[in-house]
N, C-alpha and C positions, 0 to 999 in steps of 0.2 A: 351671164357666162354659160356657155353649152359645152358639154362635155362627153365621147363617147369612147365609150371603153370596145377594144378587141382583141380575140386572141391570137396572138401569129402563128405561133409554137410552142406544145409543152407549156412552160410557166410564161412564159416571155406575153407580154400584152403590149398592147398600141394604145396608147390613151391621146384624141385628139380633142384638143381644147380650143375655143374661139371665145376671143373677147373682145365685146363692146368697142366699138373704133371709138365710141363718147368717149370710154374710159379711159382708152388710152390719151387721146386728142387733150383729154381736161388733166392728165398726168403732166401729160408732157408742156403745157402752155402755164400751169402752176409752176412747172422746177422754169421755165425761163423767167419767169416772175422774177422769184426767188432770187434766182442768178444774177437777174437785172441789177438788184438792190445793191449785190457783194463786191461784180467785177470791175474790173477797172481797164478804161480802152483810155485812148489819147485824143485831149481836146476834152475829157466830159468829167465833171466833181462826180466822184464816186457815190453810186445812190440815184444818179440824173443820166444815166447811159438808156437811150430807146429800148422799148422791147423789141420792137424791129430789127435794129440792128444787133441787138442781143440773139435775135434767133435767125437772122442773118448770117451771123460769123459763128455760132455756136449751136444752132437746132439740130443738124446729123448728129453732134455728137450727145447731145443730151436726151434725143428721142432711142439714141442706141442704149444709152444709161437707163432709162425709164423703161423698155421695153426688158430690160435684162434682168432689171427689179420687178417687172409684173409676173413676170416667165417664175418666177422663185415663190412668187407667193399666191400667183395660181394655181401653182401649180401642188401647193399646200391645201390651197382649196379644194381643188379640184379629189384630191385624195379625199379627205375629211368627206367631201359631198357623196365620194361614191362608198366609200367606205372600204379604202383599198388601203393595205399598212404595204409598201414596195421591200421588196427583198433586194437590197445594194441601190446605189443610187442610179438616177434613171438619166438614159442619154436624150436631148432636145435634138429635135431633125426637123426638116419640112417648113423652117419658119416661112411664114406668110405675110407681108407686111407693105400692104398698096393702098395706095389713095384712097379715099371714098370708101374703102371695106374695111369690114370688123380685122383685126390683127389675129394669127393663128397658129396655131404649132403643134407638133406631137413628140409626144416622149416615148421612148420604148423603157423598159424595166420589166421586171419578173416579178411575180407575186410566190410567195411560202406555201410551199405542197399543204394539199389533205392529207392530213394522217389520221390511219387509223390503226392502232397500237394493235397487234395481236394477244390472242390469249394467254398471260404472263403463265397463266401452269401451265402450259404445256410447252414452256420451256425446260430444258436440263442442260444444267452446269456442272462441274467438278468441284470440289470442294478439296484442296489438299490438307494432310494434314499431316504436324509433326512435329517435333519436341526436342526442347534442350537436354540430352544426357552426361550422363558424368564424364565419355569421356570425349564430349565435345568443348567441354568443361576444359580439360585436359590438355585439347589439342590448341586452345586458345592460350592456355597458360604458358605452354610451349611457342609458341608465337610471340608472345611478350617477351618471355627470355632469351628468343632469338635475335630479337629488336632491340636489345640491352646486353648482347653479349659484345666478349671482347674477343680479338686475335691475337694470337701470339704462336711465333716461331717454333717450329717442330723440326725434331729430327729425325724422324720416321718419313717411312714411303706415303704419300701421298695415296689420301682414298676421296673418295665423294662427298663434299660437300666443305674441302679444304678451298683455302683461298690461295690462288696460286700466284708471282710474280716472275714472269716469262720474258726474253727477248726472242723472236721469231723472225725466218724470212723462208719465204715459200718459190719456187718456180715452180714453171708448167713444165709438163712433158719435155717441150721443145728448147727449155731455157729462159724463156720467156716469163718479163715481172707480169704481175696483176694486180687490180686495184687494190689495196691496204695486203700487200702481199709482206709488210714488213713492218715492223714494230720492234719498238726498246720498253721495257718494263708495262708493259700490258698485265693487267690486272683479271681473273676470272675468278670463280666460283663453280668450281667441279661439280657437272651434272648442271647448272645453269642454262649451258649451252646458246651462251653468249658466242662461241667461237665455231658453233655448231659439235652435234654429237659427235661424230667419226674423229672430229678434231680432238675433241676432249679426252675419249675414251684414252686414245696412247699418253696420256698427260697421268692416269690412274696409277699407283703404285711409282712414281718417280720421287727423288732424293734434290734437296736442296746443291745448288752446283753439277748438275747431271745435265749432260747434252743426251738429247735426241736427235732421232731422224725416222722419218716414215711418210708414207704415202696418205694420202688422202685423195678419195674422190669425189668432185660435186654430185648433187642430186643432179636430175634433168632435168628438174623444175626451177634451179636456180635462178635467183633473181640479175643475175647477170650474166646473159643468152650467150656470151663467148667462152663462158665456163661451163656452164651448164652440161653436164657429164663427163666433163674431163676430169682428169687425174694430176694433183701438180704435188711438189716434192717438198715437204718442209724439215727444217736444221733452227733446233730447238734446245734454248739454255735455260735449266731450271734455274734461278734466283732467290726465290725463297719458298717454302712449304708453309701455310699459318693455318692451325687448328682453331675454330673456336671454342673459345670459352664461358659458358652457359654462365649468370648467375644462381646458385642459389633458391630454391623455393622455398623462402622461410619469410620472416617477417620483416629483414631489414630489405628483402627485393620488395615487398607489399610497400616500403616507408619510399623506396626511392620510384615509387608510381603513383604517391600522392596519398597514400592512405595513413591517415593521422593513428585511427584508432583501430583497435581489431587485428591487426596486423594478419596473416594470409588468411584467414579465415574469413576477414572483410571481404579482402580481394577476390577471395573465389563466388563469396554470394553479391560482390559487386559484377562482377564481370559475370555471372550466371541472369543476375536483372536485364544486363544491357545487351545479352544474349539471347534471351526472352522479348526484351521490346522489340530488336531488329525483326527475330524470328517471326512476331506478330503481325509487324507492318507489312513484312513480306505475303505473308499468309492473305493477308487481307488484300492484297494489292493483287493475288494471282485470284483470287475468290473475285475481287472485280474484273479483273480482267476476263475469266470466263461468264461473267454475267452479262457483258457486253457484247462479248461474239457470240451469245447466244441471242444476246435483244438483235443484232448487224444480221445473224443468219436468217432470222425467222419475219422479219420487217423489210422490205423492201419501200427506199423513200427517191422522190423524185426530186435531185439537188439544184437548186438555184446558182447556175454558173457562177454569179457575183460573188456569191456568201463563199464558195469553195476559193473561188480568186482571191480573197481578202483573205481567209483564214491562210493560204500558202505565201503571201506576201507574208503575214504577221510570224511565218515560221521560216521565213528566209530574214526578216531581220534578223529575229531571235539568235538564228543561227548565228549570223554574221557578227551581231555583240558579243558572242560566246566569243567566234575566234579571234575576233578583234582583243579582246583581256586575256588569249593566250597564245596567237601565234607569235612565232619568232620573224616570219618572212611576208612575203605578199597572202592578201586571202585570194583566195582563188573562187572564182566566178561560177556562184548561184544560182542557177535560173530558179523561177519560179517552177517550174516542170519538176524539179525535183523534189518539190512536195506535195502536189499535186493527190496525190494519193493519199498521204497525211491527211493532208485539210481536209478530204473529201470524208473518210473514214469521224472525223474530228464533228464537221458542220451534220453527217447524219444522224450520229450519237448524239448530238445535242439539241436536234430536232426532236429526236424520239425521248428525250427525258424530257423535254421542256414538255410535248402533250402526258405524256406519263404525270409530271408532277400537277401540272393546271386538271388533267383529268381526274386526280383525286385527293386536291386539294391541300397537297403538301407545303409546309410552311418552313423553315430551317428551325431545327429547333437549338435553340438555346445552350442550352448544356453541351451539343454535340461541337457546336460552336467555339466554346468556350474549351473547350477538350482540344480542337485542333490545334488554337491559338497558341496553348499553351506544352503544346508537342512541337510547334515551330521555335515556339521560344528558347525552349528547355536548354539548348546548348551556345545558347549566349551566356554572355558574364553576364547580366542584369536583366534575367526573365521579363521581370514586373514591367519595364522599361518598354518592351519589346511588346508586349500587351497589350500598356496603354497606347502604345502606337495603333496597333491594330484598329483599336475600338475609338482613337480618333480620328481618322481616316478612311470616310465615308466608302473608297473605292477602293483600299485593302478588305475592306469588314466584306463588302459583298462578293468578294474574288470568295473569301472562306466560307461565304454562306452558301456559295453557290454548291463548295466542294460538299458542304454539308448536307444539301440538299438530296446529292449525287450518292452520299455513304445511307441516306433514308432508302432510296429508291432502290438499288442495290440491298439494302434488309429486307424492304418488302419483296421485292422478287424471289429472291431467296426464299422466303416464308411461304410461297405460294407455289413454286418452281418445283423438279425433280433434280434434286442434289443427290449426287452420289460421291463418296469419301475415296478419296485416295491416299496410301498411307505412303510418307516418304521419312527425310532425316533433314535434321538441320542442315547438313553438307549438301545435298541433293537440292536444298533449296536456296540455300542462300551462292553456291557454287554451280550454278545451273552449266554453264561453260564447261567448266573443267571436267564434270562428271558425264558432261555429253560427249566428252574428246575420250 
């Protein structure tokens, strides 16, 4: 078998392989054999059929069978011989396959860039940093009890953050209805701005039984372009005012949240723990994330088309199971393009760790391992269960060892790198949205 490699483009190669017409010729007259023994024609005891006429009525199609099975496992060889591992699988072209001549073909495929990792000090990352305080403590505990308060009917004016019971109908300027311009017992929460603001504000200070009336204008940004800036007229029945009503911060609200023993004293150093781990994870998650855009900025890798195509397919399933277990209606059509950038970002980071770890001989360690496992577990009913899972299934264990490998590399960097601290707050980090709005 002859074999020659070339390069067309960038990673892209040409690998042209010729094999022996013997080989093939003694392939293809051994499966007519074969075949002879099994098929069965009419007029002959099965076993007693010609090979003649066995490769008569059946040689195209079994010289194309044999030829389709050489192509797969010379093409194994042919790799192994030159010592080339393909990046994505490789497409066959050029087949060659005439009387009297060796049989021939070429594959194209890509081969996996040279990397050569840059100087990890002379990278710089951020480091945030920031802490549970008392009255983040505080503002959680207030969260609880807002999530276990009750309503109930007021006779006072109406303020902010009352739950209100309205029937409404609106016109335009010209008299004219509009889409949900009219409602019976419509439900809000003042300041919500489910109804929008300007809507809400005139709703501030009203009495159970109290009509309204006043104007409201759209934004010009509205999401529905035949309103958008106009002014339409609404006639408005208050129906009911409901104040909530906080539980309590003592120790029977700690019992009706699950806490046996300790009563609020639990609750406050439970909920300051699981304030503390989020807050951790978080930390750590933005500490890698700048480890990577700084490994993305300073490394430049040249991406193997296939390996970016795969990884954006594997992120348009993903997707698509996501909305398949939650949409209500049709999912709406994916292309691969729109992850295109994803995958690309995804297949070069995982380039650059994989030489990172092979170059200094990182192994997953154990413990770190063992640590993940058991932070996936933690919030099932049967940790232990969820473990043994893990550590019986060969290709969950390595998904976690990979990531373990990834939280190594990212320490070492770190340890070598120019880290500078940024100081922020619980709220800032775990509320990045709100606090940027």
């Amino acid at each position: 078998m002859r074999v020659s490699v070339e390069t067309t483009e960038g990673l892209q190669r040409r690998m042209t392989v010729e094999v022996p017409a013997e080989r093939v010729n003694g392939e293809v007259e051994s499966r007519i054999k074969r075949v002879a023994r099994t098929v069965r024609i009419d007029g002959f005891r099965p076993g007693k059929v010609p090979v003649k006429l066995v490769k008569k009525q059946f040689g195209l199609s079994i010289r194309q069978e044999v030829l389709g099975e050489l192509i797969d496992a010379t093409l194994r060889e042919a790799f192994k011989q030159e010592n080339i591992v393909p990046a994505g699988m490789p497409s066959v072209e050029s087949v060659n396959d005439e009387d009297g001549k060796d049989f021939s073909y070429a594959a194209l495929f890509e081969v996996y860039p040279e990397i050569a990792v840059g100087d990890l000090s002379a990278l710089s990352v951020t480091r945030t940093i920031a802490e549970v305080g008392d009255a983040d403590i505080d503002a959680m505990l207030e969260k609880l009890r807002s999530q276990q308060s009750e309503w109930a009917e007021v006779k006072r004016k109406s303020k902010k953050g009352d739950r209100m019971v309205i029937d409404y109908e609106g016109k335009m300027e010209d008299g004219a209805d509009f889409p949900g311009n009219k409602r019976e017992n419509a439900q809000l929460v003042l300041g919500g701005g489910n109804l929008g603001d300007d809507f809400e504000k005139n709703l501030v200070g009203a009495k159970a039984n109290e009509a309204l009336s006043f104007d409201v204008t759209f934004p010009a940004d509205f999401r529905i372009e035949e309103m958008a800036g106009k002014t339409a007229h609404f006639e408005v029945t208050v129906k009911q005012v409901l104040g909530e009503k906080l539980p309590e911060l003592d120790d029977n609200f700690a019992t009706s949240l699950g806490i046996e023993e300790g009563g609020i004293d639990a609750l406050k150093a439970q909920v300051r723990e699981n304030m503390e781990r989020e807050l951790g994870q978080k930390l750590r998650g933005m500490l890698k994330d700048s480890v990577m855009n700084a490994l993305l900025a300073a490394n430049q890798v040249d991406l193997p088309a296939a390996m970016v195509e795969q990884e954006a397919t594997r992120l348009q399933q993903q997707m698509i199971e996501q909305l398949k277990s939650s949409a209500q209606g049709a999912i709406p059509e994916l292309p691969t393009s729109l992850f295109e950038e994803q995958a690309a970002r995804r297949v070069r980071l995982g380039l650059l760790l994989g030489e990172i770890i092979k170059a200094n001989g990182i192994t997953a360690d154990e413990a770190k391992v063992r640590a993940l496992i058991e932070g996936f577990a933690e919030s099932y009913e049967d940790p232990q269960e969820v473990v043994d899972m893990y550590y019986q299934h060969r290709e969950m264990l390595d998904q976690v060892e990979a990531l373990a490998m990834e939280d190594q590399v990212v320490d070492m960097i770190v340890g070598q790198c120019n880290v500078a601290e940024e100081a922020s707050s619980f709220d800032a980090v775990m509320n990045p949205t709100k606090n940027k709005d």
